[in-house]
N, C-alpha and C positions, 0 to 999 in steps of 0.2 A: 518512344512514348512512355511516360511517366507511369508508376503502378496507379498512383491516385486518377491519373487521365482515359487508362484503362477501365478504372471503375466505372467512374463518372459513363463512360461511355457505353458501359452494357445496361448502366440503369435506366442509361435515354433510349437504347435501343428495347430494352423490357418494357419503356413504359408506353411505346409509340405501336408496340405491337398486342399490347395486352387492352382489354375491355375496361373503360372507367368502372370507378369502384366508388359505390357512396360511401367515406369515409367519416366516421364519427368521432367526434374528440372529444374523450371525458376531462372535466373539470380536475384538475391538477391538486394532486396532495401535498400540502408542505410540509419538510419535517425540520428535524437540527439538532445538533449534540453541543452545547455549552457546557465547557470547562474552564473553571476560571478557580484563583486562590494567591498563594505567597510563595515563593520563590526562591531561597539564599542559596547561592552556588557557593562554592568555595573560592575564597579571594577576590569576592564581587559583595556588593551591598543587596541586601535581602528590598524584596519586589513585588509589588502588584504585578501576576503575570495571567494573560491568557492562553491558555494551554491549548483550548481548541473553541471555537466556535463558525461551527459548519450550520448552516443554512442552505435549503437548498426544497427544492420542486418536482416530484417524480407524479408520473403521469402515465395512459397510453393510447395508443389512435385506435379505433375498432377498425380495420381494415374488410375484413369480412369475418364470416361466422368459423369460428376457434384461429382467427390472425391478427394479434395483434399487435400492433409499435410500441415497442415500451420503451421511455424517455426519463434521463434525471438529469438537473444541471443543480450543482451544488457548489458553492463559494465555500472557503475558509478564511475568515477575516480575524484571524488572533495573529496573524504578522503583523497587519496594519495597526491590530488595538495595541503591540508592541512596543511601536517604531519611536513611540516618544519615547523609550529608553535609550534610542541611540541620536547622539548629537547631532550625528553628518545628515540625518533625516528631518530631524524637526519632534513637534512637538504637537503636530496637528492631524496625526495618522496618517501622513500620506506617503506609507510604505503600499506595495504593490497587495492588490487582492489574490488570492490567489485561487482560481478556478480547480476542484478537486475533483469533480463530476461535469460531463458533458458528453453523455453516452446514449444509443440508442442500442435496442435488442431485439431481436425478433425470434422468439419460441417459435418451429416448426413439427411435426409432425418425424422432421428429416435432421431435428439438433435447432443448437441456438447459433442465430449470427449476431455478432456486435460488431459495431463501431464506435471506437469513441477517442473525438480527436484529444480526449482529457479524461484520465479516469484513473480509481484506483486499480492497482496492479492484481490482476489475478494469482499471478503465481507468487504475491506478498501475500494474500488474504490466503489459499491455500494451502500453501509449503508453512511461512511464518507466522502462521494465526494463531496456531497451540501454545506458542509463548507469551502473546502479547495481553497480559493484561493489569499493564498498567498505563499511567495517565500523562507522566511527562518521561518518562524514561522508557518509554514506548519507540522508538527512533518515528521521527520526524524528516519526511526530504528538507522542508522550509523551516522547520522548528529547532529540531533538537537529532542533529544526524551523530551517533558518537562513534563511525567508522568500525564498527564488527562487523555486522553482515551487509555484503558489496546490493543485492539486490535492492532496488529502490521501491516505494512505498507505493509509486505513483509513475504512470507513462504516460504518455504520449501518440498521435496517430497511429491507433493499434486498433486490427483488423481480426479479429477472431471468430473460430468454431470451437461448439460446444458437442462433440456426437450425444445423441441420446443415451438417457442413463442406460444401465445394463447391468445386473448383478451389484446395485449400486456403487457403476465406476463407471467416470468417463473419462475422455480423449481430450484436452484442449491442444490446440495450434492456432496460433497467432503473427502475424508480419507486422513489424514495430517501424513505422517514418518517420523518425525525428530530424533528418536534416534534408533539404530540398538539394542543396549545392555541392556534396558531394559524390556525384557520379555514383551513388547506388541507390536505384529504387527501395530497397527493403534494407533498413538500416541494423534493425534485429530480426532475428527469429525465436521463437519461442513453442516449447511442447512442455504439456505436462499431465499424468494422471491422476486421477482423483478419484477415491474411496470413500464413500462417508454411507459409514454403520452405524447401529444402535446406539454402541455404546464406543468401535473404535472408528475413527476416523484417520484417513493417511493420503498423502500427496506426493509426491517426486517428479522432477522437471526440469527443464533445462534452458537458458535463455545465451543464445551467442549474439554478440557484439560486432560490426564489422570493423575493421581495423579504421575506415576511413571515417568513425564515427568514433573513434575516441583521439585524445590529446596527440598531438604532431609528435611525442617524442614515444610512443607507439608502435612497435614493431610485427604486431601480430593481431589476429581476432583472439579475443575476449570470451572466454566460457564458463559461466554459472552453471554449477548443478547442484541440487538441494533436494535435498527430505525431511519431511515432516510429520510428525504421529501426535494423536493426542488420545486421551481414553478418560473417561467420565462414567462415572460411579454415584450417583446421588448429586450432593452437592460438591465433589472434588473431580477437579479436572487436572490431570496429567500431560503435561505437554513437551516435544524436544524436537528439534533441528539440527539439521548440520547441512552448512552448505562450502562445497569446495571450490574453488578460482585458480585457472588455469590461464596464464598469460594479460593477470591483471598490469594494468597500466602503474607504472612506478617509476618516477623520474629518478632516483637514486640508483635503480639498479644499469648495470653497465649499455647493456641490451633495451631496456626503458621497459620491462618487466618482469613480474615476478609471481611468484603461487605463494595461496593462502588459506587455509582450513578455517571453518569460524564452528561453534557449537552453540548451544542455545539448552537449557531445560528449566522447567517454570514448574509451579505446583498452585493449583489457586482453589479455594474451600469459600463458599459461599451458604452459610449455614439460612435454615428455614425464616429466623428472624430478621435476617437482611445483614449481619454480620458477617463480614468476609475479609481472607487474608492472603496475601499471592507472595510465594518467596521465587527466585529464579538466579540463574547463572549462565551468562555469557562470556567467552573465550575466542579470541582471534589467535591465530597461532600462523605467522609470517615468516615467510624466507629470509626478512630482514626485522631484527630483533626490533629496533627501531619502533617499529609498526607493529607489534604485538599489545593488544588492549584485554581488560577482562573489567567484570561488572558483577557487584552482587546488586541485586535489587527484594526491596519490600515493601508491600502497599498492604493499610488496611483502610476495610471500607466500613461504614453502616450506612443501610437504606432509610431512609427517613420518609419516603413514600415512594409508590408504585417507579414516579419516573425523575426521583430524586434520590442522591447518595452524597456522602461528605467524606471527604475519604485523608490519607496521609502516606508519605511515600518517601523512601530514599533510595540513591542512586549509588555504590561507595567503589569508585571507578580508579582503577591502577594508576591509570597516566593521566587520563581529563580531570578536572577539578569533581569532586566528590558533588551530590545534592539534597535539598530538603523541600518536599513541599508539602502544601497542605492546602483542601480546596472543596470545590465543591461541582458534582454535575448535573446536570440538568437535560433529558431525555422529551421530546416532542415530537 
């Protein structure tokens, strides 16, 4: 029996033995983050580009008194406003949507449960969040991926606990099912802990891969581990990662693996009138010289109202083509 069959199966058995529940369902909040501007890569022609524009519905069911289902399902549809840049697609958006949110939660008394057969990556938002703040050179799974740090942005049928805070720091563990047909119930696993103070926040964690979940030429499980700190002072926020890969998937190498060190530190100043500036540095550091990348990056912003900012940014990257944008976000 399947892990997902298993589930399925203790919720009908929960729900056949437990007392109906008038369930209430509030009225659904929508939000969205639009970004959008110009574009010029290096050795490409400069572009209307959308950078992000996420749309999405969060909401939650009152189950009973202090229980409730909390729901988001959130689109990102800046591939699709993309796809007329590439020929093989057309000219009429009909690049795939791509679902970013599609999670439920349930706060208890006893931690939080999630499901969510689409969602962003927890141990992206808390290990990699301290450096991330800029607009396209932010890595992207579907956008803009520039291969330093192996973790992705965004997963998949992922099953998680949250233990109750404690000394402000919890326990996360999660079971990741991305593939039905390869003979392993739980395709990843993942743990990490989480700290978040006044003023320092910190994360470390670890995500493994099964072997029968990465490329045929594969010889091992796959292990992410990562840390992350950041510490904030008024308007300046201090951020740094470093995440290490152990038996990463590499067709070049003889074995079809290899290890790889990546780093990360960011500095971003966001003054009282809405003026802000983010510098940072990224470094991969590979078994095979080959596949060693690094990045300077710099964004400046000004706010031009509450949930409006205009901002400009470069990327000036060793091996990938260098970038420049300039754009505008929009906050609802």
């Amino acid at each position: 029996m399947t892990l997902r069959k298993t589930i399925l199966a203790a919720a009908v058995s929960a729900a056949a033995t437990t007392p109906a529940l008038a369930v209430e369902l509030e009225k659904p909040e929508a939000y969205g983050y639009l970004s959008a501007g110009a574009l010029k890569i290096e050795s490409a022609d400069a572009e209307a580009e959308a950078f992000e524009l996420e749309l999405g519905l969060r909401g939650r069911a009152i189950i009973d008194e202090g229980l409730n289902l909390n729901y988001a399902v959130e689109v990102d549809l800046a591939g699709a406003a993309n796809s007329a840049d590439d020929p093989a697609i057309g000219r009429d958006g009909e690049a795939d949507v791509h679902v970013k949110e599609a999670k439920f939660w349930l706060p208890t008394q006893y931690g939080l449960f999630v499901v969510a057969p689409r969602g962003t990556s927890g141990q992206w938002s808390d290990i990699y969040g301290p450096i991330n703040h800029y607009e396209y050179n932010e890595p992207h799974a579907d956008l803009h991926p520039d291969g330093i740090f192996a973790q992705p942005d965004r997963t998949s049928g992922t099953f998680a606990y949250h233990t109750p805070w404690f000394l402000k720091t919890k326990l996360v563990v999660a079971a990741i099912t991305l593939n039905d047909s390869n003979d392993q119930n739980v395709d990843g696993r993942a743990v990490r802990l989480v700290h978040k103070g006044d003023n320092l926040n910190m994360a470390i964690g670890t995500t493994l891969l099964m072997q029968e979940q990465l490329p045929p030429f594969a010889t091992d499980d796959y292990l992410i581990s990562a840390a992350g700190a950041s510490y904030s002072l008024g308007g300046l926020t201090l951020g740094a990662v470093w995440e290490n890969n152990r038996n990463a998937p590499y067709p070049l190498a003889p074995d079809g693996k290899a290890d790889f060190d990546s780093y990360g530190v960011s500095a971003n100043y966001v003054a009282n009138s809405g003026t802000g500036v983010a510098v940072g540095y990224k470094e991969k550091d590979h078994d095979y010289e080959a596949a060693d990348e690094s990045v300077y990056t710099l964004k400046l912003e000004q706010r031009v109202a509450p949930q409006v900012k205009v901002w400009a940014e470069t990327g000036q990257y060793d091996t990938l083509p260098s970038n420049y944008a300039v754009g505008f976000s929009l906050t609802f």
